[in-house]
NUSE-488689 format. One record per residue (C-alpha): residue in one letter; z, x, y. Coordinates in steps of 0.05 Angstrom, whole numbers, plus 32768, in hexadecimal, padded with zeros to 4 digits. Layout:
AZXY ...
//
This chain:
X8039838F7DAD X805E83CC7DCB X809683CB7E08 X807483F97E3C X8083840B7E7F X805584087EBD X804D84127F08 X804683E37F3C X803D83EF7F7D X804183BB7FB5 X800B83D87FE2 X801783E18034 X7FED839C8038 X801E8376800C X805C83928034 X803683808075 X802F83408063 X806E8331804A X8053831E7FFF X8085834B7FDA X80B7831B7FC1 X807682E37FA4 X8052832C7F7F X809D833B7F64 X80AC82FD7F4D X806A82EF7F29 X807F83277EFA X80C9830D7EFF X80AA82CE7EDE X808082E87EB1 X80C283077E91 X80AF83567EAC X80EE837C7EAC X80EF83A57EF1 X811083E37ED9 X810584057F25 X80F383F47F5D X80F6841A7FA9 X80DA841B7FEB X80B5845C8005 X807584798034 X804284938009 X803384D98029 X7FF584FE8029 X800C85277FEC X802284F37FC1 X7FE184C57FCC X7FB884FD7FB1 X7FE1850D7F70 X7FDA84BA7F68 X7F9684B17F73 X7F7884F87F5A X7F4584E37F31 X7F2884C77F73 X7F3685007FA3 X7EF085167FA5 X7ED284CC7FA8 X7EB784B47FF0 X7EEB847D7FF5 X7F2984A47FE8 X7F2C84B5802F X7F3584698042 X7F59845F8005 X7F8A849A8019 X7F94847F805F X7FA9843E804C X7FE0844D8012 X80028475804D X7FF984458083 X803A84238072 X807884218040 X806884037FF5 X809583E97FC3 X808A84137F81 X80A183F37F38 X80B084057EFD X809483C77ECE X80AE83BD7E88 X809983887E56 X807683807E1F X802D83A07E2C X803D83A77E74 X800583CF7E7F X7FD583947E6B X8000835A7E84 X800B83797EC3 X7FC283877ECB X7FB0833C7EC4 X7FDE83247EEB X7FCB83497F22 X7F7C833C7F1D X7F3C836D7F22 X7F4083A17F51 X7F1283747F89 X7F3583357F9F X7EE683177FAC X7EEB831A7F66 X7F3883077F48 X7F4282C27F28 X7F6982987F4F X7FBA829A7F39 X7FAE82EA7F3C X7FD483117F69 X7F9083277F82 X7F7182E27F7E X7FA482C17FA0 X7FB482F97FD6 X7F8283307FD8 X7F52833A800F X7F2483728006 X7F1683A57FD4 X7F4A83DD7FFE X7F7C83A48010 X7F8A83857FCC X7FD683847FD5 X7FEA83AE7F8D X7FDB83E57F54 X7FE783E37F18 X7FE1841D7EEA X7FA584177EBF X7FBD84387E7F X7FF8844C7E56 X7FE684927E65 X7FDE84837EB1 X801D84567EB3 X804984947E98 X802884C57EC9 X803384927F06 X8079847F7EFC X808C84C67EF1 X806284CD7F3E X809284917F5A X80D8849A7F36 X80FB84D07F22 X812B84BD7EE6 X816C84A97F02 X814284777F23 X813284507EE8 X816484197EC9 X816484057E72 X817F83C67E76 X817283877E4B X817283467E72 X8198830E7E5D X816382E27E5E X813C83037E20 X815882D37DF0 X812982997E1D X80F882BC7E0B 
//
């Protein structure tokens, strides 16, 4: 088991719809340390350093035009194998799909509108929290709680 830190992004969907606080505090419970967190449009430029490896894919248009259609909430995850944990706790990428007590499963409507991201790697994680944060913006802390755990 490693500590690792992740991004999270609370897609336009999930602000729209006011399901924020119930994603956040499903990693809250889980015992995921939030070591950032902020509010901010995705612009053009941004959404294609995020999602390059699908820039030249036929659904990055749509794909583009909704990550900018309204604010997000970006994270910075910690924990244990974030990466992993946060993965499964949000679900597969299609709702249709997602087990039910998923973010996805529980929330998710469509393959586009399935509320969150989650980076898919260590390597991805690192590259996409550098994209959301700059370093001031992230806090070491050590909950009290840890000895519950």
């Amino acid at each position: 088991m490693s500590n690792q830190r992740t991004l999270v992004l609370c897609k336009p969907d999930a602000v729209q719809r006011g399901l924020v606080g119930r994603i956040v505090a499903r990693f809250e419970r889980k015992g995921l340390k939030i070591a950032g967190m902020k509010m901010l449009t995705v612009d053009e430029a941004l959404a294609s350093r995020h999602y390059a490896e699908h820039l030249e894919k036929p659904f990055y248009p749509e794909l583009r035009d909704f990550i900018t259609s309204s604010p997000v909430i970006a994270m910075a995850i910690e924990g244990e194998n974030a990466v992993e944990v946060v993965r499964n706790l949000m679900g597969v990428t299609n709702p249709q799909g997602a087990a039910s007590g998923t973010i996805r499963g529980d929330f998710g409507l469509d393959l586009t509108k399935n509320l969150v991201h989650g980076s898919d790697s260590l390597a991805s994680a690192e590259r996409e929290v550098d994209l959301f944060f700059e370093p001031d913006e992230l806090f070491d802390y050590e909950p009290t709680m840890r000895e519950w755990m």
